[in-house]
NUVOLUM-150842 format. One record per residue (C-alpha): residue number from 1; x, y, z. Coordinates in steps of 0.1 Angstrom, whole numbers. Layout:
BEGIN
{resi:NUM	X:X	Y:Y	Z:Z} .
...
# end
This chain:
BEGIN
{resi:1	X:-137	Y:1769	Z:-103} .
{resi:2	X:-142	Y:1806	Z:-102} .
{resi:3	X:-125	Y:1824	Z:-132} .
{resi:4	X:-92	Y:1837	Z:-124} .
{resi:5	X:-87	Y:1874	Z:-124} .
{resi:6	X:-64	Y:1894	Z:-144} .
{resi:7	X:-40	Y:1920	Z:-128} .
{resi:8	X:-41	Y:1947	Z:-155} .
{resi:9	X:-69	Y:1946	Z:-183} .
{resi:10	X:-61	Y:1940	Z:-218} .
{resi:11	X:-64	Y:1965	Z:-241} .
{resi:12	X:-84	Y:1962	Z:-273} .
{resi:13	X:-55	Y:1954	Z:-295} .
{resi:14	X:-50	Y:1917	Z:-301} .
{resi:15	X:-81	Y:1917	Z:-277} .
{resi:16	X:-88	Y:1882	Z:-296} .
{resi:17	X:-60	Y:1863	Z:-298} .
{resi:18	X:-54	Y:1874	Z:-260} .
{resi:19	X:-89	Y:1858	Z:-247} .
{resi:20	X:-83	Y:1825	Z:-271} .
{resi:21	X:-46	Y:1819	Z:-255} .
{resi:22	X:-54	Y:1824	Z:-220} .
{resi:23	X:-93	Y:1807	Z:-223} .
{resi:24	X:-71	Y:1778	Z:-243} .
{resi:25	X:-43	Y:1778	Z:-212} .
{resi:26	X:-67	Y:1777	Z:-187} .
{resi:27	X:-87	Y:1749	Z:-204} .
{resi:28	X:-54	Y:1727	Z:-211} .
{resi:29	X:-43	Y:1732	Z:-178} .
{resi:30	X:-72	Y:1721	Z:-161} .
{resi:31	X:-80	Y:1758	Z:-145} .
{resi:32	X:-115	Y:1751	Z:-163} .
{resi:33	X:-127	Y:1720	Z:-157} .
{resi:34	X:-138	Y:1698	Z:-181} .
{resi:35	X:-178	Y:1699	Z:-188} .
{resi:36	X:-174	Y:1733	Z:-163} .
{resi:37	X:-201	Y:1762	Z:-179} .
{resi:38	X:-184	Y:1797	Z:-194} .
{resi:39	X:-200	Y:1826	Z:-188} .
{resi:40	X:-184	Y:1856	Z:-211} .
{resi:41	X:-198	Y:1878	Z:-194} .
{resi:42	X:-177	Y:1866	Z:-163} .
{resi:43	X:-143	Y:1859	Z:-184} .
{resi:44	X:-149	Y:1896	Z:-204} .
{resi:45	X:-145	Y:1908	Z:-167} .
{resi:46	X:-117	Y:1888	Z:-157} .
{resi:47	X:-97	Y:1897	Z:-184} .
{resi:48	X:-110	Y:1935	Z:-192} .
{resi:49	X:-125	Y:1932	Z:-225} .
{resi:50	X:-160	Y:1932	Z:-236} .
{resi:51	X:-179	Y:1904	Z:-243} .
{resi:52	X:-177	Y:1905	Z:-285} .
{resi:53	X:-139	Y:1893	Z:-282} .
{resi:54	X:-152	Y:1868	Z:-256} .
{resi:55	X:-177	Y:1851	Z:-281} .
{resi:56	X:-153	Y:1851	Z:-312} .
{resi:57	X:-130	Y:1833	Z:-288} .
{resi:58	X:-151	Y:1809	Z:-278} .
{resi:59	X:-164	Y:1800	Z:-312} .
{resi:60	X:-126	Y:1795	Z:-325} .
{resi:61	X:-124	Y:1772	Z:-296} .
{resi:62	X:-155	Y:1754	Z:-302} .
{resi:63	X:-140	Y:1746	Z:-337} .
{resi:64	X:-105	Y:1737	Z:-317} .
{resi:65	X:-129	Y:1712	Z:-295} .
{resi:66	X:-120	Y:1725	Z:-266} .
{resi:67	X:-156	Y:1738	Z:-262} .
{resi:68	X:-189	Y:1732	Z:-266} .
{resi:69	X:-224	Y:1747	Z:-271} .
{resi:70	X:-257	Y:1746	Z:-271} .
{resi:71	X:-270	Y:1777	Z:-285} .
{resi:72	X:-294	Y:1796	Z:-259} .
{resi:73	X:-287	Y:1773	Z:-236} .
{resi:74	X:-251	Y:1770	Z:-218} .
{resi:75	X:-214	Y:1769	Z:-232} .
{resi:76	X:-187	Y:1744	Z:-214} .
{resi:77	X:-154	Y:1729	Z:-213} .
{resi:78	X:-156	Y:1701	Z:-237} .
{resi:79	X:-151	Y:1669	Z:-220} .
{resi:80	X:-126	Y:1643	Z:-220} .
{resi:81	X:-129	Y:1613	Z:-242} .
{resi:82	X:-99	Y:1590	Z:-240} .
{resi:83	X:-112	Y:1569	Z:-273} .
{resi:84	X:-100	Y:1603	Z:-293} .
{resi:85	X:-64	Y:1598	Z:-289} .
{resi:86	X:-69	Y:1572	Z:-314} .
{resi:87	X:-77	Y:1598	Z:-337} .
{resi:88	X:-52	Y:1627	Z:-327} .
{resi:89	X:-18	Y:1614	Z:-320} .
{resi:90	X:-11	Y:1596	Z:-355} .
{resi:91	X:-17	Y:1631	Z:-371} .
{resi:92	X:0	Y:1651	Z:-342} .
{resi:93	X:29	Y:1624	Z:-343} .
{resi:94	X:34	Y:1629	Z:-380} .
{resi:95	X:34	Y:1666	Z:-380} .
{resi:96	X:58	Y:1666	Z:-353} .
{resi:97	X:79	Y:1645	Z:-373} .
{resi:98	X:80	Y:1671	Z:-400} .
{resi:99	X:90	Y:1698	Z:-375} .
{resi:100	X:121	Y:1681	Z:-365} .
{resi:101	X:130	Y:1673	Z:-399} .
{resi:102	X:126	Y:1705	Z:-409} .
{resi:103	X:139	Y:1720	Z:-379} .
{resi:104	X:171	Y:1703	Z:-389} .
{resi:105	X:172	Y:1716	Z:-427} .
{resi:106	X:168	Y:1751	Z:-415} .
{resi:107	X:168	Y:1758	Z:-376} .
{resi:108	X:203	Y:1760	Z:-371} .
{resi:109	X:202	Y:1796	Z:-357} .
{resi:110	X:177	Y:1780	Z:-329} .
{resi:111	X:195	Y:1754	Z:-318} .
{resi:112	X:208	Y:1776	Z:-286} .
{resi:113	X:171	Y:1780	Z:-277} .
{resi:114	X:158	Y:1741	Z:-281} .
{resi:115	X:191	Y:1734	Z:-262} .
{resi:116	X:180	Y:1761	Z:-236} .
{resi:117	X:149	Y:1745	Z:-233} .
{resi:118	X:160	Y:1711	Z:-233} .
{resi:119	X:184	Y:1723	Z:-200} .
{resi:120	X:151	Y:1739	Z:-187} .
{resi:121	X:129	Y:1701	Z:-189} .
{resi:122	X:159	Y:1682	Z:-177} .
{resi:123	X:164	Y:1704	Z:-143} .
{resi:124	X:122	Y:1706	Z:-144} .
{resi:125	X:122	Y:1668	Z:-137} .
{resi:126	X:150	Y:1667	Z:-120} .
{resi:127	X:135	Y:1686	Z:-96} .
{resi:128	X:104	Y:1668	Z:-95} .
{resi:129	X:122	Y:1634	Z:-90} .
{resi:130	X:132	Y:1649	Z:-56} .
{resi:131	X:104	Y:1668	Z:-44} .
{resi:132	X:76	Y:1651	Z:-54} .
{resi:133	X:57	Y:1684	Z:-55} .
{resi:134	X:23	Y:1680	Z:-81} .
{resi:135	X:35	Y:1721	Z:-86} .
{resi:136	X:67	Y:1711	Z:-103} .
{resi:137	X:48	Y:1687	Z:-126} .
{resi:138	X:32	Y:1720	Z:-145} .
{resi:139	X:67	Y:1727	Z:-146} .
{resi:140	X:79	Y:1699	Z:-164} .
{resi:141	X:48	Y:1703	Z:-189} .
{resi:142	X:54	Y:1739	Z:-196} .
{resi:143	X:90	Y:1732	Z:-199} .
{resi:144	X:79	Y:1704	Z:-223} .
{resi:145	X:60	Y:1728	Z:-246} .
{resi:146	X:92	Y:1756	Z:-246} .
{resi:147	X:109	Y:1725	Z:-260} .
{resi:148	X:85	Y:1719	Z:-285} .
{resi:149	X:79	Y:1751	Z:-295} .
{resi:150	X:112	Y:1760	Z:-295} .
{resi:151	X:116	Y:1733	Z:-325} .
{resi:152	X:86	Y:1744	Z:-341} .
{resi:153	X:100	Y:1779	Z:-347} .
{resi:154	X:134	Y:1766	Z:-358} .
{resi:155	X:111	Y:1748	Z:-387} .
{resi:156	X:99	Y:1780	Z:-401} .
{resi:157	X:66	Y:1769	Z:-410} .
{resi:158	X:34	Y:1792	Z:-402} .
{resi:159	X:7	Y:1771	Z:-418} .
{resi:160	X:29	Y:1742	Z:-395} .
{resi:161	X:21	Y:1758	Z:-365} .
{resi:162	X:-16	Y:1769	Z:-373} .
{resi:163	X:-22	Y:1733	Z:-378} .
{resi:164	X:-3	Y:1724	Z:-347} .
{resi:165	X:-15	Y:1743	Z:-324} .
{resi:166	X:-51	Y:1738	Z:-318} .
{resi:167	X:-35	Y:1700	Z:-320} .
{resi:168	X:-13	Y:1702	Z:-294} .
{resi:169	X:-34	Y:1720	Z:-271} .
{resi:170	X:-58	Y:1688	Z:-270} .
{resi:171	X:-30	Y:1669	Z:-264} .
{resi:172	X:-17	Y:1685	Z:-238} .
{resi:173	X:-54	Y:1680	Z:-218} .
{resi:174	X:-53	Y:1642	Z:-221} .
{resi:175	X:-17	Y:1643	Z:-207} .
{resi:176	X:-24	Y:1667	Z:-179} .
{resi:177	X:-52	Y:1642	Z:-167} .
{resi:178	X:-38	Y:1608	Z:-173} .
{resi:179	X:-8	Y:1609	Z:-173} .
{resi:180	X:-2	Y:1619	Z:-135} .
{resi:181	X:30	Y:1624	Z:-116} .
{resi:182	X:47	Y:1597	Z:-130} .
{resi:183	X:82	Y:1609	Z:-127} .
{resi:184	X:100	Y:1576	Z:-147} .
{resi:185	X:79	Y:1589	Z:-177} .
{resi:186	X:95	Y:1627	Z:-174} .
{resi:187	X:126	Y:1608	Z:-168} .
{resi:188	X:123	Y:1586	Z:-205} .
{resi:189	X:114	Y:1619	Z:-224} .
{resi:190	X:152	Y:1639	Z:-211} .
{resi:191	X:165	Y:1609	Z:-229} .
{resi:192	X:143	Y:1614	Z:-260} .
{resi:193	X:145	Y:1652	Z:-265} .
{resi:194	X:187	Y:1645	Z:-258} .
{resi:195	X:186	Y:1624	Z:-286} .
{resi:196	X:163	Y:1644	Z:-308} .
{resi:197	X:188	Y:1678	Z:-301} .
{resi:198	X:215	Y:1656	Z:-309} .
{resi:199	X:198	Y:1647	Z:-343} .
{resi:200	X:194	Y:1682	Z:-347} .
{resi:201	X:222	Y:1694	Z:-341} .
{resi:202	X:238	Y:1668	Z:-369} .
{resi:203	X:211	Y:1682	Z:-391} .
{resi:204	X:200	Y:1647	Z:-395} .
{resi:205	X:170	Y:1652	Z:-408} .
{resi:206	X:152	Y:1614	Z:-406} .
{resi:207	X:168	Y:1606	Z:-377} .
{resi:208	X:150	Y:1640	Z:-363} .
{resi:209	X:118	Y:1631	Z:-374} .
{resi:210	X:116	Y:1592	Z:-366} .
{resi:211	X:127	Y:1603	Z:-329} .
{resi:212	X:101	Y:1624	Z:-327} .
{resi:213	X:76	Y:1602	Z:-346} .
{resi:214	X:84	Y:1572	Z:-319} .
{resi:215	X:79	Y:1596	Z:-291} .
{resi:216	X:44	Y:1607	Z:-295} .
{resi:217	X:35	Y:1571	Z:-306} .
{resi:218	X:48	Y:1561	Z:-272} .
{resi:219	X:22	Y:1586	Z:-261} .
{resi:220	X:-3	Y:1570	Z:-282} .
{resi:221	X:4	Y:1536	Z:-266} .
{resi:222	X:2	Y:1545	Z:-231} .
{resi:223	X:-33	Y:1559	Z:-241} .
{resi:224	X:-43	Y:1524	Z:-258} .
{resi:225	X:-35	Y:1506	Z:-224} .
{resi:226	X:-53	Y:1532	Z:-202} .
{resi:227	X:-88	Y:1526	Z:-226} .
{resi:228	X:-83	Y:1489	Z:-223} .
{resi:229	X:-83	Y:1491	Z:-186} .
{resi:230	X:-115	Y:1516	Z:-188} .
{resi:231	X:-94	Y:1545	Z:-171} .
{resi:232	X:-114	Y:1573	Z:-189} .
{resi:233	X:-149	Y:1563	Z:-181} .
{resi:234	X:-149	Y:1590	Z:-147} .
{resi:235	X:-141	Y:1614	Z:-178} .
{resi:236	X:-161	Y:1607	Z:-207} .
{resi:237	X:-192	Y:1627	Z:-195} .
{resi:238	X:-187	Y:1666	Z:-190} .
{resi:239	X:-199	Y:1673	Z:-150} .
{resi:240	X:-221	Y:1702	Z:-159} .
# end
C-alpha cells in the first residue's frame, strides 16, 4: 500500500516522536501491511522530515516488534503470529489491572473524560450494530483506545504508560485482524467498560482492577480458540 501522504510537513521539533506515532498508527491499523517493506526514504517524504528521524523511528519500533530488519538488506512490517498472544495479554491484562486500580485511588478529576469516552464507544457500536459499515468498526477501536487511555491518564503513572504503550499497540494489531466485525463482541465490552466506570467511580479499587483483568483475559481466550482452529496460519509468514 503506497505510503500515505501528509498535508503539511512536520517540523523538526518532536520530529521523532511524530514519525514513531504515526509509523506505529499506520502499522496497528493495518495502513502497512504486515511483512510490507519501509522505505525511509519514502516515509521521510510523506511526512516532511529527513531520513535521520525516520531510522531512529524505526529502530524504536524494531525494539517495540512491530518491525523488522535485515541490515543492508530490507526493513518490513513485522508479521503476525497468533501463538504470541500467549505471551502478551497475561502481562497487558495485569498492567491494565493496575491502571484501573489506580485510576480509582487517584483519577477522580478524570472521571468526566473516561465517562466521555465510554459515551463515545457505546454510540460507536451502536452505530455499527445498524450499519454494518467495516468504516465504523475503526470507530469503535479508536473509541476503544480514548477509553483506555482516558483511564490510563487518570492513574498518573508515566513509567505505566511507557510500559503500556508499545504493549498495547501489538495488541491492538492482533485485534484489528482477528477479531473482525463482530458486532456481539463490541456489544459485551459497553457492558464491561459500564461496569469498570461504575467501579471507578465508587473508587473501588479491586473491583476496578479484576473487571479489567477479566476483560483482556476474555481477549486472551478468544485468541486460544482461534490458534486451536489454525486461524493464524494465512498470517504467520510476512508477504514480502
Amino acid at each position: 500500500m503506497p505510503v500515505p501522504q501528509e498535508a503539511e510537513p512536520i517540523g523538526r521539533l518532536r520530529a521523532r516522536e511524530v514519525v514513531v506515532d504515526r509509523l506505529r498508527e499506520w502499522i496497528v491499523y493495518g495502513v502497512l501491511a504486515p511483512g510490507e517493506v519501509i522505505k525511509d526514504s519514502e516515509i521521510a517524504v510523506s511526512l516532511g522530515v529527513s531520513r535521520t528521524p525516520v531510522r531512529e523511528a524505526l529502530l524504536q519500533l524494531e525494539r517495540e516488534g512491530l518491525i523488522e530488519s535485515v541490515p543492508g538488506r530490507w526493513t518490513r512490517v513485522a508479521p503476525i503470529d497468533l501463538s504470541h498472544a500467549e505471551r502478551l495479554y497475561p502481562v497487558l491484562a495485569t498492567l491494565e489491572a493496575l491502571s484501573a486500580r489506580l485510576a480509582a485511588r487517584h483519577g477522580a478529576s478524570h472521571l468526566p473524560a473516561i465517562e466521555t469516552a465510554e459515551r463515545e464507544f457505546a454510540a460507536a457500536v451502536a452505530q455499527y450494530a445498524v450499519s454494518g459499515d467495516p468504516a465504523d468498526v475503526h470507530a469503535i477501536r479508536q473509541a476503544d483506545d480514548q477509553f483506555h487511555g482516558a483511564i490510563l491518564a487518570a492513574a498518573h503513572n508515566p513509567y505505566l504508560a511507557d510500559a503500556l504503550t508499545p504493549l498495547k499497540a501489538l495488541a491492538r494489531r492482533f485485534e484489528n485482524r482477528f477479531f473482525g466485525g463482530a458486532p456481539s463482541f463490541g456489544a459485551s465490552l459497553v457492558g464491561e467498560h459500564e461496569e469498570l466506570l461504575e467501579a471507578l467511580r465508587r473508587r473501588d479499587e479491586d473491583a476496578a482492577a479484576r473487571i479489567a483483568l477479566h476483560n483482556w483475559e476474555k481477549s486472551l481466550e478468544y485468541f486460544r480458540r482461534l490458534q486451536q482452529l489454525g486461524t493464524d496460519d494465512e498470517y504467520a509468514e510476512g508477504t514480502g
